[in-house]
C-alpha positions in Angstrom: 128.6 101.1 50.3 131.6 102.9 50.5 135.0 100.9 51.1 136.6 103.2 53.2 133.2 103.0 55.6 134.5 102.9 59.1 133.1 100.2 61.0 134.2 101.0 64.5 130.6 102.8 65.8 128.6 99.9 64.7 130.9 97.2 66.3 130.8 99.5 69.4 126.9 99.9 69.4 126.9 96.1 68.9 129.0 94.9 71.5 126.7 97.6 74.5 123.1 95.9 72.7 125.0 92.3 73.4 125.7 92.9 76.7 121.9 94.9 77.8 120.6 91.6 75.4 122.6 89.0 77.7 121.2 91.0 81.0 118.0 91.2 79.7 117.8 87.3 79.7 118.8 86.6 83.5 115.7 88.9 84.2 113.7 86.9 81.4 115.3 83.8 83.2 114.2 85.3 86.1 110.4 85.8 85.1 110.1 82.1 83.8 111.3 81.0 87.4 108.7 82.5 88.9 106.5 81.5 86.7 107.0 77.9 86.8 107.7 78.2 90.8 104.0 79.6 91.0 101.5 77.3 90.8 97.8 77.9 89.1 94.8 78.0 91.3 91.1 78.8 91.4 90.5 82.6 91.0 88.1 82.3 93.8 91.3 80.9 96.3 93.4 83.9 94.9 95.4 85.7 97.8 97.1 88.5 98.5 100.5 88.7 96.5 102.0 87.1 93.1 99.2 84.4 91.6 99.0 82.4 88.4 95.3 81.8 87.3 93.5 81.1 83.8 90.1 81.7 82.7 88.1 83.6 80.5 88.2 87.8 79.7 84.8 88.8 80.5 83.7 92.7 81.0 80.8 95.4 79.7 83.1 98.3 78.8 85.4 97.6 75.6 87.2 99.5 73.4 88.4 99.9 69.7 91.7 98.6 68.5 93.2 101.9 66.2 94.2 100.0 63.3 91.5 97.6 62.6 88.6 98.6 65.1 88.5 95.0 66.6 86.4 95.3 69.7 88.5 93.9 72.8 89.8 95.2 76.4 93.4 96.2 75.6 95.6 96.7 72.8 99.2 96.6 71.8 100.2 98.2 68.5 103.8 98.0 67.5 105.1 100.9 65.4 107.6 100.4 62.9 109.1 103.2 60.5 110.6 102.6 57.3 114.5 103.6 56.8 116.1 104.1 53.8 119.9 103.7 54.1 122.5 103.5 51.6 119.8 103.4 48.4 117.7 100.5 50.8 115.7 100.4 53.2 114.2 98.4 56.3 111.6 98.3 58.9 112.9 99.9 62.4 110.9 100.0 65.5 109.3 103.7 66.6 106.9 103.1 69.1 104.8 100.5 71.3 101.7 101.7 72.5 98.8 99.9 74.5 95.9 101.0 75.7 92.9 99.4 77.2 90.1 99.0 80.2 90.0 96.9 83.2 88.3 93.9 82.3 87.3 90.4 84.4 89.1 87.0 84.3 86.5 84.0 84.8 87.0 80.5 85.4 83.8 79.3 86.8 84.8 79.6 90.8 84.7 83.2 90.3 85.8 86.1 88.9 88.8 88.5 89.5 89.6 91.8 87.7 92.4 92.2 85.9 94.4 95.9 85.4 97.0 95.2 81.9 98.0 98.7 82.5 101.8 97.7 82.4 102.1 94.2 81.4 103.8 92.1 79.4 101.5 91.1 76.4 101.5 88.0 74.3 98.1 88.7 72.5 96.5 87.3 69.6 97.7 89.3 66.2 94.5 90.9 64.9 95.6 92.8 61.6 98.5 94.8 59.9 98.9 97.6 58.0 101.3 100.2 56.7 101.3 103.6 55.2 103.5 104.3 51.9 104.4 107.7 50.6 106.3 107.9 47.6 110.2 108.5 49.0 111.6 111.5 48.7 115.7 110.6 48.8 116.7 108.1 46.5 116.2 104.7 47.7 113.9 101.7 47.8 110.2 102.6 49.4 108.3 100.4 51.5 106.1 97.3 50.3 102.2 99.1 49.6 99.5 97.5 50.8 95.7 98.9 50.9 93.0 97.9 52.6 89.3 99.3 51.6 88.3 99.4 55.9 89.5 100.7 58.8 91.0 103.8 59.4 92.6 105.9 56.5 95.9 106.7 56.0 95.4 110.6 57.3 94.0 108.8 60.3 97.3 106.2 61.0 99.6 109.2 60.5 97.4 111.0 63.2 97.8 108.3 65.0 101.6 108.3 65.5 101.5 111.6 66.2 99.3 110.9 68.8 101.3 108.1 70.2 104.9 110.4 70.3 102.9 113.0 72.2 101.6 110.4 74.4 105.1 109.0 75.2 106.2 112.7 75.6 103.3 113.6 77.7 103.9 110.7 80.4 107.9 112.0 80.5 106.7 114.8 81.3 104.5 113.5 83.8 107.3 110.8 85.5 109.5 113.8 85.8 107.2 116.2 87.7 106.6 113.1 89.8 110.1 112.5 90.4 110.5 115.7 91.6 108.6 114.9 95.0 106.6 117.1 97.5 106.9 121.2 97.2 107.1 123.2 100.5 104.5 125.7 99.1 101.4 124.6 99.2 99.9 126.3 95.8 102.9 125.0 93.9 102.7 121.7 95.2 98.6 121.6 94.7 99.7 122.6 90.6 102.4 120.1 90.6 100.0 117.5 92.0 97.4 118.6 89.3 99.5 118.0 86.8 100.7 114.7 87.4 97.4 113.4 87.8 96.4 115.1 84.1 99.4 113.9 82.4 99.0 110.5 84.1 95.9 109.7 82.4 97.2 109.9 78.9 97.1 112.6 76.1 95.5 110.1 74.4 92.4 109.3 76.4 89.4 111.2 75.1 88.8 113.5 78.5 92.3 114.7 78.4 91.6 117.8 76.9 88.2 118.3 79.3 91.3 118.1 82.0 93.9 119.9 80.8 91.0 122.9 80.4 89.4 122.5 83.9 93.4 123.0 85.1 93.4 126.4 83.2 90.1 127.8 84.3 91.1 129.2 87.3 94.2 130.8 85.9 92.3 132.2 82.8 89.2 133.2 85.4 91.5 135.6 87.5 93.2 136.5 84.3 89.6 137.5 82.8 88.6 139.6 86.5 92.3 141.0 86.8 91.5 142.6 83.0 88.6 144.9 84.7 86.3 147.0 82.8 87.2 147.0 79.2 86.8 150.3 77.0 85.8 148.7 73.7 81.5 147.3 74.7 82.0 144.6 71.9 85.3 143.6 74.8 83.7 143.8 77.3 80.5 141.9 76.6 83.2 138.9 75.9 84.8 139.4 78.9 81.6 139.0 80.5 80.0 136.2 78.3 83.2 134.0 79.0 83.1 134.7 82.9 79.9 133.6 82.6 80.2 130.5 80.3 83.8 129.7 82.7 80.9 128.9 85.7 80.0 125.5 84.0 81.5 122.6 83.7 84.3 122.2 80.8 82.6 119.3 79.2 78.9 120.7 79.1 76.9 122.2 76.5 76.3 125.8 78.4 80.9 126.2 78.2 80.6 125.6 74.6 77.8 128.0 73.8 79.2 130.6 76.3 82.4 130.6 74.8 81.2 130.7 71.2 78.9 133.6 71.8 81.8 135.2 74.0 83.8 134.9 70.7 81.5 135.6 68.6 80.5 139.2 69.8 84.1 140.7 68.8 84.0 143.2 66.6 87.4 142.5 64.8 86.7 140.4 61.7 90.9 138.6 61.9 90.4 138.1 66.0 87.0 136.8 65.9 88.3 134.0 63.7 90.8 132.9 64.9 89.6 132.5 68.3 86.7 130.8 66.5 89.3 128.3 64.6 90.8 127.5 68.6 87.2 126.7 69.7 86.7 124.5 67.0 90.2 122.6 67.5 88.8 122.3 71.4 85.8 120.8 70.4 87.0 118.5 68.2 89.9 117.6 70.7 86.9 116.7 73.4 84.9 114.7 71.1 87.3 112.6 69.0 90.7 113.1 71.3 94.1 114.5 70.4 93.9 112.9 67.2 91.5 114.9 65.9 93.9 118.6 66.4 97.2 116.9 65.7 99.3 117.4 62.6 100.0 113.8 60.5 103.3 112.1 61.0 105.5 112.0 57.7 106.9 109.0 56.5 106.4 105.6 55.9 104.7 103.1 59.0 104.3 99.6 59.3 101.4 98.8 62.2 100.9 95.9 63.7 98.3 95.3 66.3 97.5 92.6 68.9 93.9 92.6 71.0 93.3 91.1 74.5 89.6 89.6 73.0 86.4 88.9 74.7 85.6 85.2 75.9 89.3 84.4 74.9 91.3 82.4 77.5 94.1 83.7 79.1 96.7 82.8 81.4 98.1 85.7 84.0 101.1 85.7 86.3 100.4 89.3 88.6 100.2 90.2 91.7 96.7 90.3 93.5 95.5 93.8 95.8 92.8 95.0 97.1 90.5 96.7 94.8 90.1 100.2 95.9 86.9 100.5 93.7 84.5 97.2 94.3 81.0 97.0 92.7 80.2 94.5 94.9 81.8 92.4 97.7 82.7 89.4 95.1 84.7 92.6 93.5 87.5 93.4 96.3 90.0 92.0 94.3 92.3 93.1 91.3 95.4 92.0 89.3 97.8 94.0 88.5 101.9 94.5 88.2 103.6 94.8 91.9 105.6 97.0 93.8 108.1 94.4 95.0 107.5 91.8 92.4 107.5 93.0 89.0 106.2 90.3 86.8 103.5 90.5 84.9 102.2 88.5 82.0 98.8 88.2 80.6 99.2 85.2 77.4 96.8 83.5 75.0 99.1 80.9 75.6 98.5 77.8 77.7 100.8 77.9 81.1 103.0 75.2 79.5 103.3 77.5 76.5 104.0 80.3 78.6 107.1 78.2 80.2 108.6 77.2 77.3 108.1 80.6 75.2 110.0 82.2 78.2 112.7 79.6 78.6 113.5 79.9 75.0 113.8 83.4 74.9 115.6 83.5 77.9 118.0 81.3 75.9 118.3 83.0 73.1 119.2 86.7 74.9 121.8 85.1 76.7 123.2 83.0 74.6 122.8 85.8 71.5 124.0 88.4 73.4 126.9 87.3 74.9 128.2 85.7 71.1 127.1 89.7 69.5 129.4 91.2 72.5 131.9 88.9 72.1 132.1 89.2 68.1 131.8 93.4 68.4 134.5 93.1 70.8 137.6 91.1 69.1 136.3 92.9 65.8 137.0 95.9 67.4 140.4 94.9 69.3 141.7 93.3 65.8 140.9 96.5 64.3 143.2 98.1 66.2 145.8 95.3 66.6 145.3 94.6 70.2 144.2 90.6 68.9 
């Protein structure tokens, strides 16, 4: 490190992340209030509003955690990136993403499902990995590690890429609903449209299927606006894909009709690159985003945690009325509140729960407030103003 390095942007940068870490206590201080102010009770005596239960996860439908494949409900994977500054390097964080179904709590009076769609998580660990590359600036590289299962390292990389375009896709998505009803109908009917689509996830597997059924009717009048086409090899496409653009975007009779669309074009360079697109779509439908999207560079440290079948959990939410019952001992759902924002779903006992919160309430107070201070005399005695 250089000796005339000046310090002055990393005290500043300090001394704001001390003060949003002593904030962010009071509302972790906050959360462990409640918490311990709201007592646990039967799931079958659950009402309306914030509740504290325990029981077991219990559900049909599971899903696939993306770094070790561990069967469970949800998932949170923390992305880290590896930095390389001044010839070293260190683990950063990139990205959190979770995922997961609705899923049942259980506790022998009965049974109440559970939405960890926005949640806090404090899961059980279920595997690490990372991905090395050999650096390409001087500097240390990451610790290896390989692991003969699981997904490959072409996959993880995909998977990041996957995740940024997730994050990207609900901006997008938050901002186009921010913007609030449009006087004209059509535009508003688009704008709706595309909230819902971008709402779901890039990531789910029938985003694609979506995003296509949005573009149908545009490419349909597009495709009838064209007319009669001079070239027959044209307009025997044309036709073929007006044809296949009748079926659903998902079934077998789109695919074919679009291929055979495609595949009656004369010109060799058209005819394969529009086949190369079709492919991408396919693939896109089948495996998700994943399977189209370029790999991430650099060097990633994963680590994941699963919500797990038949594991006990304690969760602090608020309880509404489930707009989609199987049955009538199925009308009610967990999930995080409009007026009251906590939360929490633990593998933790409730008394665990209360102390884990009370110490980290503790520590961003206590830690922030000392970082601020510190950052902020640095800073004043580095100008002479101490």
């Amino acid at each position: 490190m250089s000796s005339d390095h000046d310090p002055t942007s990393a005290l500043a940068i300090g001394a704001c992340a001390g003060v949003y870490l002593f904030f962010k206590g009071f509302r972790v201080f906050r959360q462990y209030r409640v918490v311990e102010d709201t007592p646990a009770i039967p799931i079958r005596s659950v009402p309306m509003g914030l509740v504290h239960v325990r029981g077991k996860a219990t559900g049909e439908e599971r899903v696939a955690g993306p770094i070790t494949g561990t069967s469970c409900f949800f998932y949170k994977v923390e992305i880290e990136k590896w930095k390389v500054e001044d010839e070293s390097g260190r683990w950063v964080h990139h990205r959190t993403d979770t995922d997961g179904v609705p899923f049942y709590l259980a506790d022998g009076t009965g049974h109440v499902v559970i939405d960890a769609h926005a949640a806090e998580l404090d899961l059980v660990k279920t595997g690490v990995r990372k991905v090395v590359e050999r650096p390409q600036t001087p500097g240390r590289s990451a610790p290896s590690q390989n692991l003969a299962s699981g997904p490959t390292e072409e996959d993880l990389r995909k998977y990041v890429s996957e995740v940024d375009a997730k994050r990207l896709g609900a901006w997008v998505g938050r901002g186009m609903a921010a913007v609030g009803p449009i006087r004209d109908p059509e535009m508003e009917q688009k704008r709706q449209a595309w909230v819902e689509v971008l709402g779901g996830g890039i990531g789910r597997p029938d985003f694609v299927q979506k995003l296509i059924a949005l573009q149908k009717p545009a490419l349909q009048r597009k495709l009838e606006e064209m007319g009669t086409q001079r070239d027959p090899s044209h307009e025997q496409a044309r036709r073929e894909a007006l044809e296949a653009l009748k079926h659903p975007v998902d079934s077998a009779e789109f695919a074919a009709g679009m291929q055979h669309a495609v595949g009656n074009l004369q010109e060799a360079q058209q005819r394969q690159h529009l086949m190369e697109a079709l492919g991408s779509l396919q693939r896109a439908q089948q495996s998700g985003m994943a399977a189209v999207m370029p790999a991430a560079s650099g060097q990633y440290r994963f680590t994941e945690y699963c919500l797990l079948p038949e594991q006990t959990y304690v969760v602090t939410g608020t309880c509404v009325e489930n707009p989609n019952p199987k049955d009538q001992h199925d009308r009610n759902k967990i999930m995080k509140g409009q007026s009251e924002p906590t939360f929490l779903i633990s593998c933790r006992t409730g008394k665990q729960v209360e102390a884990n919160l009370r110490r980290r309430a503790a520590l961003y107070v206590f830690g922030g407030a000392g970082l601020a201070i510190l950052c902020v005399a640095l800073l004043l005695a580095r100008f002479g103003w101490l």
